[in-house]
N, C-alpha and C positions, 0 to 999 in steps of 0.2 A: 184284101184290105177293105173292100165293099162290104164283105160278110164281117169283120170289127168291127166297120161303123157300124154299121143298122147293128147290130146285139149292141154292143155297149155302147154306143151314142143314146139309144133310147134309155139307157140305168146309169145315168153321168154318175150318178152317187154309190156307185155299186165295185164292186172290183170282181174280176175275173180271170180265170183260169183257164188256158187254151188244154183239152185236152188231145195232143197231137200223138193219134195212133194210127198210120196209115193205115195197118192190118186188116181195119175194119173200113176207113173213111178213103180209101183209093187214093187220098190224098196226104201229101207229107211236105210239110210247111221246115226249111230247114234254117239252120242257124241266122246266118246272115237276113233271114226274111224275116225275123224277129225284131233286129234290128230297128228297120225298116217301120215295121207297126209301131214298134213303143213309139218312135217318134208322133205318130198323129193320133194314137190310141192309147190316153195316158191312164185309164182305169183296168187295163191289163194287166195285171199284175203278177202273172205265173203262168207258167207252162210245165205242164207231164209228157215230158220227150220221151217216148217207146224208145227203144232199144236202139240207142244212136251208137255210130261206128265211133272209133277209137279218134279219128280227126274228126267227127263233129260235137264232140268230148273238147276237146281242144279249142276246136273254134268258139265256144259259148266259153272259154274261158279267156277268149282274147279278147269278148268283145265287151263295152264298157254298158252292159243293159240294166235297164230300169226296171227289169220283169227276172224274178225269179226262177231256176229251173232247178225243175224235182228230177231225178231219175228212181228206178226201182233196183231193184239189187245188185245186182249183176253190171249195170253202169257207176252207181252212185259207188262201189267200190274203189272204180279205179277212176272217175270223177274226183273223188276227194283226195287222191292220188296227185292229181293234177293241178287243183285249183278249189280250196276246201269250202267254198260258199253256195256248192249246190246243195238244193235241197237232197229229201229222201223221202221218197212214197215206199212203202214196205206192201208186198205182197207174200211171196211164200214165207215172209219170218212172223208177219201174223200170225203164224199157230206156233210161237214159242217170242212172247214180249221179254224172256231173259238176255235171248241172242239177237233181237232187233235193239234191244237198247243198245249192247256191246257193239252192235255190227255201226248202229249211228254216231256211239260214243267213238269209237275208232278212225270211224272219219275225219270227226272234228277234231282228232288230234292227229292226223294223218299217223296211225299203227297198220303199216304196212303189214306185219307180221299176224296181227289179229284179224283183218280186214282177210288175207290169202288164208289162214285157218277156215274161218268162217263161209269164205267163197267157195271153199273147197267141197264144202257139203252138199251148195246147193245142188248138182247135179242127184246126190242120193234123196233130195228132196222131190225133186219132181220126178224121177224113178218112182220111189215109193206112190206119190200124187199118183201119177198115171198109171201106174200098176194096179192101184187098187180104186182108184175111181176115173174109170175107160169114160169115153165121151166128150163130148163137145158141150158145154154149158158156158151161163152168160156170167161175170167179173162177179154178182155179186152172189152169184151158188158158191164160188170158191172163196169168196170173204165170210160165208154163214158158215161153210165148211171149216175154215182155217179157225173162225172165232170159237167153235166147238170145244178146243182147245181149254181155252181161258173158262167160258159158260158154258157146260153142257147143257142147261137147259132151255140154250136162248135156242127160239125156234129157226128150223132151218127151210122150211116154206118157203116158195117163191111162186108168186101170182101168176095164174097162166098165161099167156099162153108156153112161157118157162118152165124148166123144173129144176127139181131144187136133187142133189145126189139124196137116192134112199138111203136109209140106216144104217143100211148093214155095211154097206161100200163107208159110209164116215167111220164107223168102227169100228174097218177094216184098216182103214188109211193112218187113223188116230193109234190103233193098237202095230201096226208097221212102222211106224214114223217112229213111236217110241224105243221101239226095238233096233230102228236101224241108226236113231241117231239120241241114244241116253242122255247127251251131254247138253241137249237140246230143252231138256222138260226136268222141272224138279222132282 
């Protein structure tokens, strides 16, 4: 609560996004502590909850907040399943905005059916991902990567002390992706 005041106490005019990924940050702020904050932190306004369990899916959808919640693929499925007011951060459909629309549009209309189709692939997505581009790199090598897709020429650089996947590994993953999932790319 200390670390909300002081950030967003000093930018009253501002609104902000908690981005809660223990993965990296040792720390995991859970549902009910959300709560808690909107009440004295009213320019909060969103949180991107990593990969929460099946009850703390549930629990943000009992609870009556003032703060938005994103999930990513793989929750935001069966989220909207539940309770169809969360958000949606898209990461691995980034490299195909035909099936991030369908996958968002399905939520909001809770299409069980299209939502399990679609979910079903992710796993052959991130196969292919790590198949063909091995390593440990930082969220936004794999956003330059995913955007490749859409822009091939938008550059895929990343400032040192980062790096960004070489060429050949994106159009390895690019030219696998298409292969393993057609219905994915026009």
């Amino acid at each position: 609560l200390i670390f909300f005041k002081i950030v967003c106490g000093a930018f009253p005019d501002y609104f902000f996004m908690h981005y809660n990924n223990a993965l990296r940050s040792k720390k995991r702020l859970i549902p009910k502590d959300y709560k808690r904050i909107a009440e004295e932190i009213p320019n909060l306004v969103a949180v991107k909850f990593i990969a929460p369990s099946f009850d703390e899916i549930h629990q943000f959808a009992a609870l009556d907040l003032p703060i938005r919640v994103f999930f990513l693929e793989y929750a935001y499925g069966y989220g909207s399943m539940v309770y169809n007011q969360f958000g949606y951060l898209a990461s691995i459909t980034n490299c195909s905005y035909k099936i991030m629309r369908k996958y968002y549009q399905a939520g909001i209309r809770q299409d069980w059916d299209t939502i399990l189709k679609i979910h079903n692939d992710f796993p052959v997505v991130y196969e292919t991902l790590f198949g063909n581009c091995p390593g440990n790199k930082i969220d936004s090598s794999y956003d330059k990567l995913f955007l490749q897709f859409a822009i091939p020429e938008f550059p895929a650089r990343i400032l040192p002390p980062y790096q960004a996947f070489p060429e050949e590994q994106v159009e390895a993953f690019k030219l696998a992706a298409r292969e393993n999932l057609p219905h994915w790319f026009p």
